[in-house]
N, C-alpha and C positions, 0 to 999 in steps of 0.2 A: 504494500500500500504506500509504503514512502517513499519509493522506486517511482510508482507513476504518477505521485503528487508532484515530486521535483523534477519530473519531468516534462509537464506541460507545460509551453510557449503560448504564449500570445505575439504577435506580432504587431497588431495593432489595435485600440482600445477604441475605436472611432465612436462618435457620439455618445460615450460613457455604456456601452452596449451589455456590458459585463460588470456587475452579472447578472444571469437574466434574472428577470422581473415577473412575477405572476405566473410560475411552472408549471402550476394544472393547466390554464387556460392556453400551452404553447404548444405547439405540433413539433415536436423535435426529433431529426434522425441523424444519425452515426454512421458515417460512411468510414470502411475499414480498406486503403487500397494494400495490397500484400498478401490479401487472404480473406477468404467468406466466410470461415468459422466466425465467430461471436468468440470474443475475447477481453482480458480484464481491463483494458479501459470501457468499453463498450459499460461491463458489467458495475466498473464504476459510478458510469452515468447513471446507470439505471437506481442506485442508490438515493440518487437526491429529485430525479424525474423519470417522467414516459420515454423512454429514447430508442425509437425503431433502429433496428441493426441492419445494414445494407453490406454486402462482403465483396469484393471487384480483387480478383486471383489479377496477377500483371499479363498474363496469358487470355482474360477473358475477353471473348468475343465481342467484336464493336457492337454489334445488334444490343445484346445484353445492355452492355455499357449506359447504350442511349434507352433503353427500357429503364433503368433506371435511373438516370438522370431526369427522365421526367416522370417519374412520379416522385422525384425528390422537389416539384416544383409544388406542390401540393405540405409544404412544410415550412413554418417558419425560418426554423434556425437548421443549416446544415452542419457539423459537427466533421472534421476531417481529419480520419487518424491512418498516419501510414508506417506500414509494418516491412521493415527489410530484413532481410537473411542471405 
């Protein structure tokens, strides 16, 4: 857990966006690139909100890709965690 606490980056804080505000009422998904399993940050989130898990393998086929990319337009806040090995 203190592994991926100090590990999370922000890059930029634009409009005081973070942190979110009103977590029931937010559509939030977790896009994982590196791998479709469901994984501990993913499961982090889930701790403090609703957070759909979306999984894109580096190998995954463009169709895919764009099948989810738009249903990720259907969500607030998109969440972008990417996993190398």
């Amino acid at each position: 857990m203190k592994l991926a606490e100090a590990s999370v980056t922000v890059l930029e804080n634009k409009n005081q966006l973070l942190p979110f505000k009103t977590l029931d009422s937010l559509k939030i998904a977790e896009v994982c690139i590196g791998t479709a399993e469901k994984n501990t940050f993913g499961n982090i989130l889930n701790k403090y909100a609703s957070v759909d898990h979306f999984g894109v393998e580096h190998d995954t086929p463009q169709k895919l890709r764009d099948t989810i990319l738009a249903r990720l337009k259907n969500y607030n806040y998109v969440i972008v965690f990417m996993k190398t090995t």
